[in-house]
N, C-alpha and C positions, 0 to 999 in steps of 0.2 A: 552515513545517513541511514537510518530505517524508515523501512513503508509499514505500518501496524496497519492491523485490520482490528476494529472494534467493535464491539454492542455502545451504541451512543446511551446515553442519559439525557440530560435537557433536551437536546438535539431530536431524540426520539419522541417525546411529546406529542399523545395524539397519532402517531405511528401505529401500525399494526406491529407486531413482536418478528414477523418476519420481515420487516422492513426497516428494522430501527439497527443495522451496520452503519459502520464510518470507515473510510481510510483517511490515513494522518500519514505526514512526513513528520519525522525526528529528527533533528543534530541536538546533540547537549541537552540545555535546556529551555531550547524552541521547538513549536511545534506550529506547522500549518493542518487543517483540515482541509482535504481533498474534495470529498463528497461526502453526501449523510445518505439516510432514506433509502439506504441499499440491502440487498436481500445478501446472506452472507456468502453465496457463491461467484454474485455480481464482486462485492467486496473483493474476495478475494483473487478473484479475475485482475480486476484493476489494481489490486494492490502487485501482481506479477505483474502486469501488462510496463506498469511505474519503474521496480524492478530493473526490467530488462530495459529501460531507458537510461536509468540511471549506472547499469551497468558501466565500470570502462573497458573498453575493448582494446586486445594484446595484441602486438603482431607478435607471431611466432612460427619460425621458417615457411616466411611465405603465406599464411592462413591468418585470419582471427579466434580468438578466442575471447568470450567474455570471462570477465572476475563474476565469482556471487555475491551479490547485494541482500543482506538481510531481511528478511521478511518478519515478522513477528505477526501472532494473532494471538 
């Protein structure tokens, strides 16, 4: 799965130009939109914050470790 961080189009309509980010989920060729109307730091916050959820978590000797989950912008 990827978390993309984007400049919306339709979506942004009426938006200020610092307000018109999306994040999106991807597998294949589905896509959900997360949020619109985000500034791209906000964006991009959330799009890690998703990330680290969707991370799977390892056990290895006794500790975790997460896998990295793709991010795109």
């Amino acid at each position: 799965m990827q978390v993309e961080v984007d400049m919306g189009s339709a979506s942004s309509r009426g938006r200020p130009p610092e307000r018109a980010w999306l994040v999106r989920l991807r597998r294949s060729d589905r896509t959900v939109v997360v949020a619109i109307g985000l500034s791209r730091s906000a964006a991009e916050r959330l799009a890690e914050q998703i990330s680290d959820l969707l991370r799977p978590v390892r056990q290895q000797a006794g500790r975790t470790s997460p896998d990295r989950a793709e991010i795109r912008s």
